[in-house]
C-alpha positions, 0 to 999 in steps of 0.5 A: 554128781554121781551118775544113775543108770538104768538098763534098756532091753530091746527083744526082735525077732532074731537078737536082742540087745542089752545096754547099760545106761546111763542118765546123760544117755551114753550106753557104757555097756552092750551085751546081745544074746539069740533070741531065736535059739530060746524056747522058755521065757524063763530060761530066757529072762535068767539069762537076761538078768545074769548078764545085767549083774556083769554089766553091774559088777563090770561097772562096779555098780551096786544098783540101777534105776531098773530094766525096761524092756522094749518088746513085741505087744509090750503091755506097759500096765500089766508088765508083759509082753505077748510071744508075738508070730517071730518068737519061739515062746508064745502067750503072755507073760508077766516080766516082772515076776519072773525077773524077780526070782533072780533079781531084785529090780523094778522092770518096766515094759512098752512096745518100741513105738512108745519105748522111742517117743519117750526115749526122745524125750528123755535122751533126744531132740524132745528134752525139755518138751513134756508134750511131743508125737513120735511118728516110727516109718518102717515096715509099718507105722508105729507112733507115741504120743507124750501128754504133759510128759506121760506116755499115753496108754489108754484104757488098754495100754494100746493107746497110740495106734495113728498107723492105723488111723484111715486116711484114704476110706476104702484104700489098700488093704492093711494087715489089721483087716482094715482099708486105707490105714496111714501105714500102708501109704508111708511106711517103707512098704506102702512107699514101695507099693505106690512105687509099683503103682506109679510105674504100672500107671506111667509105662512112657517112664524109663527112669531108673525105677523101671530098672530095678525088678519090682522084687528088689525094689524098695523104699530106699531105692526111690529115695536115692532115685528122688535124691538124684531128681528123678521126676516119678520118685520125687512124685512118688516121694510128695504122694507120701510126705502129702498124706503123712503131713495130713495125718500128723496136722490132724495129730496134732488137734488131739493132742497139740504137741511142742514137736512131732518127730519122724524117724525110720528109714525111708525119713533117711531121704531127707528132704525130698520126702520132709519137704513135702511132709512140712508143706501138707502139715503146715496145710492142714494144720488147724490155726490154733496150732499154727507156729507152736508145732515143730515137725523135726526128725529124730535126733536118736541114734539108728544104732542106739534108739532101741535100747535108749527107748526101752531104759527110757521106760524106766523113768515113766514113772 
């Protein structure tokens, strides 16, 4: 059978990353450019597109599926992306008719919360699932939800927002503007925060947390800290696995999925922070939904899941 191949680009701050991929999920190809050294989108995008054609002539490929591009404010309807605060080109922009003034291929665009969702399903621990939520701890929430295998967008394409969910009514102060978002409970910033609350909270506790300057401390720390069997890191650890476990129960009665997969840093912990997640999912967990939902950890690559994400996009349609 002759493979197919499509191309994920994935656009951060500093670089972004080009693969060539292809349908079993092997990335034969990876190209990166500077993001941060472009000042025109147009400039940009050719660029992007001159080293999509040499990764196709390398490959000695005629065609590809298409371009999916992983991007800041990704609007999948409209095929654009917003110059968000950390890129050097602002406003919005519609990718697909400035590629096609170099290249004739179809381009499709997502924020990378819904890009590694559906990379999950196409590439990871979700094939075969048409039904799954992707829930993305980093510095933030991020989450996509997958309903009889689309990716839910909503009226805005911004559909998918759980990290914004509230789950503590006037708790901490989020960078949206609201209070008690679930981000800045679980993220590895609200782990972090609850880590110097705690230790505000426990002067007795001498333990390797109170060791580190409260500037260097991070959510990794107190995972190698709970791992270790620090008594306030597993506390502060079961503090965010019981909100997060509660957040994903109620996920689940809007869209009662096959699987919710966890990846991020601080879910590198294992299972001082899975442990108690899966206890407060199973909790809360409707009874409807009791026995038919999975909690699994991502089973993308760190170093691939970006890209895999965006040329996942390609096949939403």
């Amino acid at each position: 059978m002759a493979h197919t191949y499509s191309i994920g680009v994935d656009i951060g701050g500093t670089n972004t990353d080009i693969g060539l991929v292809r349908e079993d999920g092997k990335i034969v190809t990876r190209r990166n450019i500077p993001t941060n050294k472009y000042f025109d989108i147009e400039v940009y995008l050719k660029d992007i597109t001159d080293l999509v054609k040499d990764m196709m002539k390398e490959n000695e490929l005629d065609k590809i599926d298409g371009i999916g591009i992983c991007a800041p404010n990704g609007n999948s309807y409209k095929c654009t992306f917003s110059g968000a605060t950390n890129l050097n080109f602002k406003g919005d922009f519609n990718v697909q008719e400035i590629v096609s003034k170099y290249m004739d291929v179809p381009v499709y665009v997502s924020n990378d919360a819904n890009a590694a969702a559906f990379g999950e399903m196409i590439y990871g621990g979700g094939k075969g699932m048409k039904h799954l939520i992707m829930f993305t701890l980093g510095t933030g929430v991020g989450t996509g939800i997958i309903v009889d295998g689309k990716l839910l967008l909503g009226a805005t394409g911004g559909a998918g927002e759980l990290g914004h969910s509230i789950v503590i009514p006037g708790g901490r102060q989020c960078g949206c503007g609201l209070k008690g978002c679930l981000e800045t409970y679980t993220s590895a910033t609200g782990i972090r925060r609850t880590a110097l609350e705690m230790l505000e909270n426990n002067p007795s506790y001498d333990g390797v947390l109170s060791k580190i300057p409260a500037e260097e401390l991070t959510s990794k720390a107190v995972g190698d800290a709970a791992n270790a069997g620090d008594p306030l890191a597993l506390k502060i650890f079961e503090e965010t696995g019981n909100i997060l476990g509660l957040a994903m129960a109620n996920a689940c009665s809007f869209s009662s999925p096959e699987a919710v997969f966890l990846m991020g840093g601080p879910v590198k912990a294992g299972d001082v922070l899975l442990n108690p997640v899966r206890k407060s999912f199973a909790e809360n967990l409707l009874f409807v939904y009791k026995g038919s939902v999975d909690v699994r950890v991502s089973e993308l690559p760190d170093n691939d899941v970006a890209i895999l994400g965006a040329a996942a996009v390609c096949k939403m349609n």
